[in-house]
C-alpha positions as a Markdown table, in Angstrom:
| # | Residue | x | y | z |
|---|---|---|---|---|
| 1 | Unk | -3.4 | 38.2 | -3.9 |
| 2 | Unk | -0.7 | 37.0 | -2.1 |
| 3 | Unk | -0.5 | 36.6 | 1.8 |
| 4 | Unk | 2.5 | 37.3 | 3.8 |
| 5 | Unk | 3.6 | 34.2 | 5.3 |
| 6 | Unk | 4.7 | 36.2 | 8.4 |
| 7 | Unk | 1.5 | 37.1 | 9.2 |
| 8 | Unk | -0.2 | 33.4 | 8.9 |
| 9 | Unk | -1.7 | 32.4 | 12.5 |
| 10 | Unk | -1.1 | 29.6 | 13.8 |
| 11 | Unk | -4.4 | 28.2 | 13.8 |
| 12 | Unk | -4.7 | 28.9 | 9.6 |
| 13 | Unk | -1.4 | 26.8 | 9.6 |
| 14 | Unk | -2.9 | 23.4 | 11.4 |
| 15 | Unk | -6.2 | 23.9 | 9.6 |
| 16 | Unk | -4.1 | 23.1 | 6.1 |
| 17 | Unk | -1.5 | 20.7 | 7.6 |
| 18 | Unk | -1.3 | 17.4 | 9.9 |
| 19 | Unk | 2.4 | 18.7 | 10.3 |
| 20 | Unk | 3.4 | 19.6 | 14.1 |
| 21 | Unk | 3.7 | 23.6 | 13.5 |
| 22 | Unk | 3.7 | 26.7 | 15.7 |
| 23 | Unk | 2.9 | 24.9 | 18.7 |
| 24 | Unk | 1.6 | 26.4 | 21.9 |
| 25 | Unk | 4.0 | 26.8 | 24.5 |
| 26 | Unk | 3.9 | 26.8 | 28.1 |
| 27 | Unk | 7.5 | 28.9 | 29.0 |
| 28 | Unk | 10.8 | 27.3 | 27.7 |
| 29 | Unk | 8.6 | 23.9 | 27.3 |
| 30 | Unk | 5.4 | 22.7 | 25.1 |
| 31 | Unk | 1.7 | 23.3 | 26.4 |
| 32 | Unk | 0.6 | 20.1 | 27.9 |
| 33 | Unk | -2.2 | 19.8 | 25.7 |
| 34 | Unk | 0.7 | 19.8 | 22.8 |
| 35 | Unk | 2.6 | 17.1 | 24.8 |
| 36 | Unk | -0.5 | 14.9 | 25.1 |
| 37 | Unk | -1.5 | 14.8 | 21.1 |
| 38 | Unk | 2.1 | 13.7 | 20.0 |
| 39 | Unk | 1.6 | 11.0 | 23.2 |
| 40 | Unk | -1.4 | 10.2 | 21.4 |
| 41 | Unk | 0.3 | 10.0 | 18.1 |
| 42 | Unk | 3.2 | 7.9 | 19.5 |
| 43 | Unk | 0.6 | 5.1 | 20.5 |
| 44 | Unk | -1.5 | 5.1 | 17.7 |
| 45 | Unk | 1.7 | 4.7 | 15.7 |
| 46 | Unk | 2.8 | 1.7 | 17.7 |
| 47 | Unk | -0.3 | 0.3 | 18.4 |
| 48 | Unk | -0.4 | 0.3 | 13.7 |
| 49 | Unk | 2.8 | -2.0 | 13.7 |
| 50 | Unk | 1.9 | -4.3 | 16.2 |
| 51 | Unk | -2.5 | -4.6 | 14.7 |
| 52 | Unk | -3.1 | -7.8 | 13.3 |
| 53 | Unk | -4.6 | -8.1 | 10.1 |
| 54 | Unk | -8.7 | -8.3 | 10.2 |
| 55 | Unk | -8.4 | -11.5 | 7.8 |
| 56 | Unk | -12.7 | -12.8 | 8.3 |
| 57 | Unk | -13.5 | -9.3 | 7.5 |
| 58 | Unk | -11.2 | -8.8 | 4.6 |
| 59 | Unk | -12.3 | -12.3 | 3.4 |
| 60 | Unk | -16.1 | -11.6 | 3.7 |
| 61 | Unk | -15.4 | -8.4 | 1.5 |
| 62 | Unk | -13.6 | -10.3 | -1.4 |
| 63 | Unk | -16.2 | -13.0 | -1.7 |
| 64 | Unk | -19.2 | -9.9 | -1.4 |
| 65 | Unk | -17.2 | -8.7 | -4.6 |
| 66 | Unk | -16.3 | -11.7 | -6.0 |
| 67 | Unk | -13.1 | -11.6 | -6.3 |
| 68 | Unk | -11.4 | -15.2 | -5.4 |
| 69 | Unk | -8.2 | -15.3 | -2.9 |
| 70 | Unk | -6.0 | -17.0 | -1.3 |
| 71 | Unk | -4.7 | -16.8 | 2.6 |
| 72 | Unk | -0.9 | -17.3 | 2.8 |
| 73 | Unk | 1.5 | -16.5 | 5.2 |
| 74 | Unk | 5.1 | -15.3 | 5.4 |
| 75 | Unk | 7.9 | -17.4 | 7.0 |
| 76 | Unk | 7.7 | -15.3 | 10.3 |
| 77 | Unk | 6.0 | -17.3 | 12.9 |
| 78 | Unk | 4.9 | -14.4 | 15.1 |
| 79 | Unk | 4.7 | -10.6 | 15.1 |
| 80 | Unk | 7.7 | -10.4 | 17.2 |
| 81 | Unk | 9.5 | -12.3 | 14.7 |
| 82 | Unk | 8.5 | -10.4 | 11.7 |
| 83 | Unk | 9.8 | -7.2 | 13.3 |
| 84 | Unk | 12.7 | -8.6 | 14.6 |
| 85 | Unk | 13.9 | -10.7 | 11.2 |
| 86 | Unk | 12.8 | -8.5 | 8.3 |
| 87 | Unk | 14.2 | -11.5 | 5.9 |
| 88 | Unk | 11.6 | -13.7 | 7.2 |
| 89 | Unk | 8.5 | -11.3 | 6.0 |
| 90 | Unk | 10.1 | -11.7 | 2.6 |
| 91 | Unk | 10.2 | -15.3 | 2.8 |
| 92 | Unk | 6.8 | -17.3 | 2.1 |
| 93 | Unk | 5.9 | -20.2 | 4.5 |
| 94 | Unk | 6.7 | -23.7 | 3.8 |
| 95 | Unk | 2.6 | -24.1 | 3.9 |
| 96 | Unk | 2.0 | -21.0 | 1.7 |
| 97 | Unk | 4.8 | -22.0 | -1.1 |
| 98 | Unk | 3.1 | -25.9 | -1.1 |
| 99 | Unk | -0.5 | -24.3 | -1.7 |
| 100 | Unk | 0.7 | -22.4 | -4.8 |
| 101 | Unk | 3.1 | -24.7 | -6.1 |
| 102 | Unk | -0.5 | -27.1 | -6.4 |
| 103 | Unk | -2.5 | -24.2 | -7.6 |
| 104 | Unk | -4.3 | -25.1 | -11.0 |
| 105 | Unk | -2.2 | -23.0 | -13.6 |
| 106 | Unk | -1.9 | -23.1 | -17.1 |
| 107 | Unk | 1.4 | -21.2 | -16.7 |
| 108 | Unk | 4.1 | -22.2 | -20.1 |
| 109 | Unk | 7.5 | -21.0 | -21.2 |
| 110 | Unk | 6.1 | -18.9 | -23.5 |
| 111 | Unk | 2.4 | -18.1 | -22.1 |
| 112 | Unk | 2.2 | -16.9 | -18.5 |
| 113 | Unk | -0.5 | -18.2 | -16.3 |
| 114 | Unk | -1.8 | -14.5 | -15.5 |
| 115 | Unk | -1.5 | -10.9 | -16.8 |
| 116 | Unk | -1.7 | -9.7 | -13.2 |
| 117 | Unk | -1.5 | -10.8 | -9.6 |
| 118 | Unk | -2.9 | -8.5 | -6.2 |
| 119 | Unk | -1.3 | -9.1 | -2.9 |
| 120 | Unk | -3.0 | -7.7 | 0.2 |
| 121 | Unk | -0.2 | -7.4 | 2.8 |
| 122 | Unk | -0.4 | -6.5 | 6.3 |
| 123 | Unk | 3.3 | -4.7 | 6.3 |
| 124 | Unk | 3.9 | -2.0 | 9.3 |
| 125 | Unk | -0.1 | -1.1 | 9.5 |
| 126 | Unk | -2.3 | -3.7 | 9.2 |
| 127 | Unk | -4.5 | -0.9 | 9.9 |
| 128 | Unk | -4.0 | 0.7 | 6.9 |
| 129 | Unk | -5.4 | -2.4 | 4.8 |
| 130 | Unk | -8.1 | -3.0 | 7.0 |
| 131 | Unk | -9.1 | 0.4 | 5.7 |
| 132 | Unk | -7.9 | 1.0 | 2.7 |
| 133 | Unk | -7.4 | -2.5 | 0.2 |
| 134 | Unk | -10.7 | -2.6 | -0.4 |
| 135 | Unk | -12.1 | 0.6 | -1.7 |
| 136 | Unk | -8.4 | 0.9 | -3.9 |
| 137 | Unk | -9.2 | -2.6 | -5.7 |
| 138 | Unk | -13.1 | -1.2 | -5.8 |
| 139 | Unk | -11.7 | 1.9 | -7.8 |
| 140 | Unk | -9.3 | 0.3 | -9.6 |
| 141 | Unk | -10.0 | -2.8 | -10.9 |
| 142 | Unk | -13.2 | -1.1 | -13.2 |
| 143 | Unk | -10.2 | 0.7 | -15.0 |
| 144 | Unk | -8.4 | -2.0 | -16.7 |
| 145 | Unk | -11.0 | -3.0 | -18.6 |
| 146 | Unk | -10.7 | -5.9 | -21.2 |
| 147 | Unk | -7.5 | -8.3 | -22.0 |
| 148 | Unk | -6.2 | -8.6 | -18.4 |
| 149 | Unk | -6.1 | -12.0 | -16.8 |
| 150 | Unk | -6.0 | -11.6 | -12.7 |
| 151 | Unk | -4.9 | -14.5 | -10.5 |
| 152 | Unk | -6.7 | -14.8 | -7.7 |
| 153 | Unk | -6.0 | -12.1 | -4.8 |
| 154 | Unk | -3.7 | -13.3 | -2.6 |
| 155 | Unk | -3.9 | -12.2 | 1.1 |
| 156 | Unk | -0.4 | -12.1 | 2.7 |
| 157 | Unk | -0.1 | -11.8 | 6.9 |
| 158 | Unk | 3.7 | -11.0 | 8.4 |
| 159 | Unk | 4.6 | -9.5 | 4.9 |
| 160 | Unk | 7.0 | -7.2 | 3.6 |
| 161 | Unk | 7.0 | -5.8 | -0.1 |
| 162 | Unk | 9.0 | -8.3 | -1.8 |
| 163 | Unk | 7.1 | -11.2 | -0.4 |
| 164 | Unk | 5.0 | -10.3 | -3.7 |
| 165 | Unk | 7.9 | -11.6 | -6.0 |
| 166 | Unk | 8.2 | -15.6 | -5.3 |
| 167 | Unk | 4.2 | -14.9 | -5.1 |
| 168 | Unk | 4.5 | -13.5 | -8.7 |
| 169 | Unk | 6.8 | -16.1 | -9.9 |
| 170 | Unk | 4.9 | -19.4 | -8.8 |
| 171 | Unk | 1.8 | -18.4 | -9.7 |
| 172 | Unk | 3.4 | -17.0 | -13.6 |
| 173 | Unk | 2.2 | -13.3 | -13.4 |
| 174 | Unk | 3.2 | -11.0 | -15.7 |
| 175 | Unk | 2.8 | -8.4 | -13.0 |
| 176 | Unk | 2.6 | -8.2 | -9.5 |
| 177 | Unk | 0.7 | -5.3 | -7.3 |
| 178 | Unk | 1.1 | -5.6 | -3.6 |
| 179 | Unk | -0.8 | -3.0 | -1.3 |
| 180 | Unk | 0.4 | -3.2 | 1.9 |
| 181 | Unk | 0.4 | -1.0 | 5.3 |
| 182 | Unk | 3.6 | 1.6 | 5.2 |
| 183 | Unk | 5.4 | 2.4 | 7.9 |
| 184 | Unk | 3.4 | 4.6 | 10.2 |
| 185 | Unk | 4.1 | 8.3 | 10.6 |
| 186 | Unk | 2.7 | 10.5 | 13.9 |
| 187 | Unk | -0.1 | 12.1 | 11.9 |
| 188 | Unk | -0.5 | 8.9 | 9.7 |
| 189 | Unk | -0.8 | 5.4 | 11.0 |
| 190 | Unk | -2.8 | 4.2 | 8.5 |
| 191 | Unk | -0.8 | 4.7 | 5.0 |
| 192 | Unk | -1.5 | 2.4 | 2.6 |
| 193 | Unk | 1.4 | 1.9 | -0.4 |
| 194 | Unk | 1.1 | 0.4 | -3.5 |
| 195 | Unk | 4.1 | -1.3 | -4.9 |
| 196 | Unk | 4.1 | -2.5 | -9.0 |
| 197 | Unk | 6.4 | -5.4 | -10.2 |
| 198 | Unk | 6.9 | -6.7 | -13.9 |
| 199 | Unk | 8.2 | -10.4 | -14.2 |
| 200 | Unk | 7.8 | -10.9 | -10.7 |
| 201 | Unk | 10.6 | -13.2 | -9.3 |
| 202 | Unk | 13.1 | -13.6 | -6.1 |
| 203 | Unk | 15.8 | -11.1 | -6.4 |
| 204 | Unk | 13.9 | -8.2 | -7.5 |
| 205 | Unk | 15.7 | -4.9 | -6.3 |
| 206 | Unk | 13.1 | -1.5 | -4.8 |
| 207 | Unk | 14.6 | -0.3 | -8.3 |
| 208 | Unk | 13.0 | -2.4 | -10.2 |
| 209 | Unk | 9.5 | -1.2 | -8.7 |
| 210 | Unk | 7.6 | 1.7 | -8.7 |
| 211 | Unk | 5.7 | 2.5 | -5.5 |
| 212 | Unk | 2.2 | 4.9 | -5.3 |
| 213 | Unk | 2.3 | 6.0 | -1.6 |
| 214 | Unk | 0.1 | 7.7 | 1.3 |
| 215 | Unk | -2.8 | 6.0 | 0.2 |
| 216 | Unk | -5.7 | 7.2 | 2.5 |
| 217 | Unk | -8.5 | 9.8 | 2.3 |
| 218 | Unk | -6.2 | 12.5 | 3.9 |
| 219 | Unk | -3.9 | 11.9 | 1.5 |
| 220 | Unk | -3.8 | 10.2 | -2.4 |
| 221 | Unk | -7.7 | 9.5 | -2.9 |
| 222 | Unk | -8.4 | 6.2 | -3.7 |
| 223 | Unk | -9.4 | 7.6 | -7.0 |
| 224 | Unk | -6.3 | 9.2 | -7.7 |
| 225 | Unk | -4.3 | 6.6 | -6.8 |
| 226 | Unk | -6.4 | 4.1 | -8.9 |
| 227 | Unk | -5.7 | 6.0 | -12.2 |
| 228 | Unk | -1.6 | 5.8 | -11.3 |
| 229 | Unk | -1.8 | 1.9 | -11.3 |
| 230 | Unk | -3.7 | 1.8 | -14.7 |
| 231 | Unk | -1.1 | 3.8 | -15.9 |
| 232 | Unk | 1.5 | 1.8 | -14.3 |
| 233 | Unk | 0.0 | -1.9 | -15.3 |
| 234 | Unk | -0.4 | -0.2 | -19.0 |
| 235 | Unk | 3.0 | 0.8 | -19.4 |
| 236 | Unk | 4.8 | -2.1 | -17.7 |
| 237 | Unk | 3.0 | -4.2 | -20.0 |
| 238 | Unk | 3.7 | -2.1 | -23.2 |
| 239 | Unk | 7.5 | -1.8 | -22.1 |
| 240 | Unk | 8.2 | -4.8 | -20.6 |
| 241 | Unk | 9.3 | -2.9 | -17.4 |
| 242 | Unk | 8.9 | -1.1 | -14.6 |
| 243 | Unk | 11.3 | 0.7 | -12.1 |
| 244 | Unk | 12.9 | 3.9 | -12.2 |
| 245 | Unk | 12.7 | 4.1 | -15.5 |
| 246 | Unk | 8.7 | 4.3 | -15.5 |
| 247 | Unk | 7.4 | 7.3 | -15.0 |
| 248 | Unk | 3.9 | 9.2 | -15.3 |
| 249 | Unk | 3.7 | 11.1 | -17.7 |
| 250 | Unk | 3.1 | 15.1 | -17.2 |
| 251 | Unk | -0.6 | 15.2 | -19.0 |
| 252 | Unk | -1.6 | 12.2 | -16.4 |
| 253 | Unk | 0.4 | 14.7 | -13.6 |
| 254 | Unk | -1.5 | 17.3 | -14.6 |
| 255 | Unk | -5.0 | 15.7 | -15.1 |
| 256 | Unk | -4.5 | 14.3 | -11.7 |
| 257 | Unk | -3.9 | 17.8 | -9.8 |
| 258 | Unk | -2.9 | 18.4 | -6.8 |
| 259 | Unk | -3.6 | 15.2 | -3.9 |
| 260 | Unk | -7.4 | 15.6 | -2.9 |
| 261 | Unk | -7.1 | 16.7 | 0.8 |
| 262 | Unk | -9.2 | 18.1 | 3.7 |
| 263 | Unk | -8.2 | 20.8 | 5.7 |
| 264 | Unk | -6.9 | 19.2 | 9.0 |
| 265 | Unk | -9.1 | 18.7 | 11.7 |
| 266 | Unk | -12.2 | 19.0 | 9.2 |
| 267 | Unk | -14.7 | 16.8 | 8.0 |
């Protein structure tokens, strides 16, 4: 049975969305207790973009997995920097492109060194990694099962997405997968994206990526998101490609469901 939407209350509306709706007001202005949240909000948005990336405890959580990794850096000096000069994020360091560029590879012209590389990014949420990187590789690295080489993770600080590509391309991946913290919202400073490369190399346009987004328990479960970038890696592989042209298919939309979510506010 239907409900008619004109007789939802406002508090059934904030139960089922993080989204600012029917809020109390106090005359012509909002309540002050309305005022105070999105204050709240504000800072915990800006206090996402300027977090620095917990690097020991991300490290001690590889290694407790065993997964090897690198630490690299981007060409931006400082935080300041990195927001100020986007290019620079996209750039690696002089340090960081000396440490691959001696990394043990048996990388040919017709045998790529790896299948697959990871890059853990810090991007506009540090926040979001800290929370997130690890339980996404934990769910998805048990699907890809047999006949996929992985480089070793890479772990990127003052990074945008397409610091990934001359990552990619020195190391001789196939494919690269950066997860990285999106830009925060006022109801989600901690979004973590997924972002999925074949033939990584500089010059690769947001076109020629596909991007799994809103990766956080109030949002894509780590689950669901894990079986979009099997289906991604699988299909980039078998086509050669990936972009706008790559898309899940409706059986894996439909398997997948609506995005696993909690009421707002519950637990």
């Amino acid at each position: 049975m239907s409900v008619d939407p004109i007789h939802i209350s406002r508090t059934q509306l904030a139960d089922y969305t993080p989204s600012r709706v029917s809020l109390r007001r106090s005359g012509h202005s909002l309540a002050t207790a309305e005022i105070l949240k999105l204050q709240l909000a504000n800072a915990q948005a800006r206090d996402a973009v300027h977090a620095k990336l917990d690097i020991p405890t991300l490290a001690t959580g590889l290694t407790h997995r065993k997964l090897p990794f690198l630490q690299l850096a981007s060409a931006a000096s400082s935080r300041l920097e990195y927001l100020r000069n986007p290019a620079a994020g996209r750039t690696l360091s002089r340090d960081s492109q000396n440490a691959l560029e001696v990394f043990p590879q048996n990388k040919t012209a017709d045998k790529p060194a790896y299948d697959l590389v990871f890059v853990v990014a810090d991007g506009l949420s540090a926040l979001a990694v800290d929370r997130h990187a690890l339980p996404l590789l934990d769910a998805a690295l048990p699907l890809l099962g047999e006949g996929w080489t992985v480089a070793p993770i890479c772990v990127v600080e003052q990074s945008r997405v397409a610091i990934a590509d001359p990552i990619g391309e020195m190391l001789g991946a196939k494919i690269s997968v950066i997860l990285i913290g999106e830009r925060p919202g006022l109801s989600s400073p901690d979004s973590l994206g997924a972002y999925i490369t074949w033939n990584p190399r500089i010059g690769r346009t947001d076109g020629e990526r596909n991007c799994i987004s809103n990766i956080r328990p109030e949002g894509l479960s780590y689950e669901e998101a894990a079986k979009l970038l099997a289906f991604y890696l699988t299909e980039s592989r078998r086509l050669n490609s990936s972009g706008v042209l790559l898309k899940p298919s409706g059986a894996l939309l439909s398997e997948l469901g609506p995005p696993t979510t909690l009421p707002h506010g519950k637990s």
